[in-house]
C-alpha positions in Angstrom: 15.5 -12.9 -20.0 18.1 -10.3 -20.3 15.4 -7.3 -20.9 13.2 -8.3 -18.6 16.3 -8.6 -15.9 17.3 -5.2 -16.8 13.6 -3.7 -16.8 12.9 -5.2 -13.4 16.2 -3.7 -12.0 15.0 -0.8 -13.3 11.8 -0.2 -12.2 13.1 -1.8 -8.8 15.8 1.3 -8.6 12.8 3.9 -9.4 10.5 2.5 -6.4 13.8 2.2 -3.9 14.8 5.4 -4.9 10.9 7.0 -4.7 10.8 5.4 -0.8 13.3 7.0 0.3 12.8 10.5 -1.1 10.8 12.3 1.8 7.2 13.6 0.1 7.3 16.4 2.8 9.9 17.9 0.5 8.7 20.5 -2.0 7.3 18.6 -4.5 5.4 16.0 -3.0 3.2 15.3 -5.8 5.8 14.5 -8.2 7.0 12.3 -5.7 3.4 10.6 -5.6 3.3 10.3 -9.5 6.9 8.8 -10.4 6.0 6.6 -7.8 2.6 5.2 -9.2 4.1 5.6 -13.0 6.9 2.9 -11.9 4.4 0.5 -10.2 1.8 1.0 -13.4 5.4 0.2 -15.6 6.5 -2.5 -13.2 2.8 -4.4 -13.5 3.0 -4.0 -17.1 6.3 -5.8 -17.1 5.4 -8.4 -15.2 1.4 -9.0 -17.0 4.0 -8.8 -20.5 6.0 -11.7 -19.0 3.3 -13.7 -17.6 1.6 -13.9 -21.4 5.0 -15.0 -22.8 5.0 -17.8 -20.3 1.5 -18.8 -20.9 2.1 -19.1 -24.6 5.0 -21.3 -23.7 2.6 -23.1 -21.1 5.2 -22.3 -18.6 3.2 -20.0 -16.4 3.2 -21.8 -12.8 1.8 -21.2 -9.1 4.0 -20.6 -5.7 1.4 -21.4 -3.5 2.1 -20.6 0.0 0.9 -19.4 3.3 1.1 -15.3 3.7 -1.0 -12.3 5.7 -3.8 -11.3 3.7 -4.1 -8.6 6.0 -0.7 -7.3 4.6 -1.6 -7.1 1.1 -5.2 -5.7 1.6 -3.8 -2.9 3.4 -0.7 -2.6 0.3 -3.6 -2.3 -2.3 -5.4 0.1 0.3 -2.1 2.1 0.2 -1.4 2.1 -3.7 -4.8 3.0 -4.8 -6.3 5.1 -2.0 -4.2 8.3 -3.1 -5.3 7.8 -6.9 -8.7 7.3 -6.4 -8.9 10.4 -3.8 -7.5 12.1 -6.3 -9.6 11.5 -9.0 -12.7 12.2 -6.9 -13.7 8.2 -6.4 -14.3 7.0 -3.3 -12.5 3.8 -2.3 -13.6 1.5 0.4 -12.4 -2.3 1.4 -14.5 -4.3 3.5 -12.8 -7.5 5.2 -15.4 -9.9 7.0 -14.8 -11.2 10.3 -15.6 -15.4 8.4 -12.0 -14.2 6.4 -9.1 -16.0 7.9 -5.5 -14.1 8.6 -3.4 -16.0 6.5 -4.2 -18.0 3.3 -2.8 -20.3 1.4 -2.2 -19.0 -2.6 -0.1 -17.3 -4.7 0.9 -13.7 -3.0 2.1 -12.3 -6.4 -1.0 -14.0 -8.5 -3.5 -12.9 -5.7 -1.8 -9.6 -5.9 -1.8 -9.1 -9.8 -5.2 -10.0 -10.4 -7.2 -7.8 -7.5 -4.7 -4.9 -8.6 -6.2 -5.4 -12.7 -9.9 -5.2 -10.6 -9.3 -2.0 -9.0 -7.6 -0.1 -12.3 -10.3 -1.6 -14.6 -12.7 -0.6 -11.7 -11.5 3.0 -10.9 -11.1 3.4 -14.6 -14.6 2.8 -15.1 -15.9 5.1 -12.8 -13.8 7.7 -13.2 -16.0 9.2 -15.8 -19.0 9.0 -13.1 -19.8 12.2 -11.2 -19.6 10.5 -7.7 -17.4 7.1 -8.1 -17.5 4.5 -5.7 -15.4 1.3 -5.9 -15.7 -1.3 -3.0 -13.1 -4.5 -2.5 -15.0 -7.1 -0.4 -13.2 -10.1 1.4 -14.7 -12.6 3.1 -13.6 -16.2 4.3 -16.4 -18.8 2.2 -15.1 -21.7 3.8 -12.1 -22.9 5.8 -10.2 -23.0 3.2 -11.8 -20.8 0.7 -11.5 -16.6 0.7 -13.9 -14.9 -1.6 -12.8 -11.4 -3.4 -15.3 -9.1 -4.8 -14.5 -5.8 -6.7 -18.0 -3.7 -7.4 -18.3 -0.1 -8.6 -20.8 2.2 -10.0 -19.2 2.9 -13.5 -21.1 2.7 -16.8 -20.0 -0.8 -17.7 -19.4 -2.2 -21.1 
């Protein structure tokens, strides 16, 4: 509890501190890279804490209503400068059917599409011209559908 209390604040210091550092400066790209290096670190915290608390069978849910908009357009935001980068092309797709706000777990909904669109831009990364597409679309009232697809190589 103690390490993972001091890792978080951590972490949490490195992205406050990264937000406020103007990238217009002269070395925006070392800006760009401590920034994505603290949220990779951050996720690896928190995917090493979730596995201790499913071994413990102490992993739970906070369901609750949020935007989905909000955190589409996050995951747009973290991944869009990486995958330009490295050449991929990177496109979300929201369908009218998919409602504003949903009911789930922000940080679960959050954790797993972000372990999609790694494993996804990882795997095309090798391709000459990647393509990764996030689809979201409403199924039924109270059912939204996520799809991660890219052209990679595959297992």
């Amino acid at each position: 509890s103690r390490l993972s209390h001091e890792l978080n604040t951590s972490l949490n210091a490195i992205l406050g501190a990264v937000q406020v550092i103007n990238p217009s400066r002269p070395e925006p790209q070392l800006v760009l890279i401590i920034s994505h290096s603290a949220r990779v670190m951050a996720n690896l915290v928190s995917d090493f804490l979730d596995l201790a608390q499913c071994q413990q069978d102490t992993l739970g849910l906070a369901p609750r209503p949020f935007p989905l908009g909000r955190l589409i357009e996050r995951l747009r935001a973290v991944f869009t400068g990486e995958s330009r980068r490295l050449g991929i092309t990177l496109e979300f797709v929201v369908h009218p059917s998919t409602p504003a706000v949903i009911i789930a777990d922000p940080n679960r909904v959050k954790q797993v599409l972000t372990h999609l669109l790694c494993n996804a831009i990882q795997a095309v990364h090798a391709t000459a011209s990647g393509r990764v597409l996030v689809t979201v679309a409403g199924v039924r009232e109270d059912q939204v559908e996520f799809s991660v697809t890219d052209n990679g190589a595959g297992i």
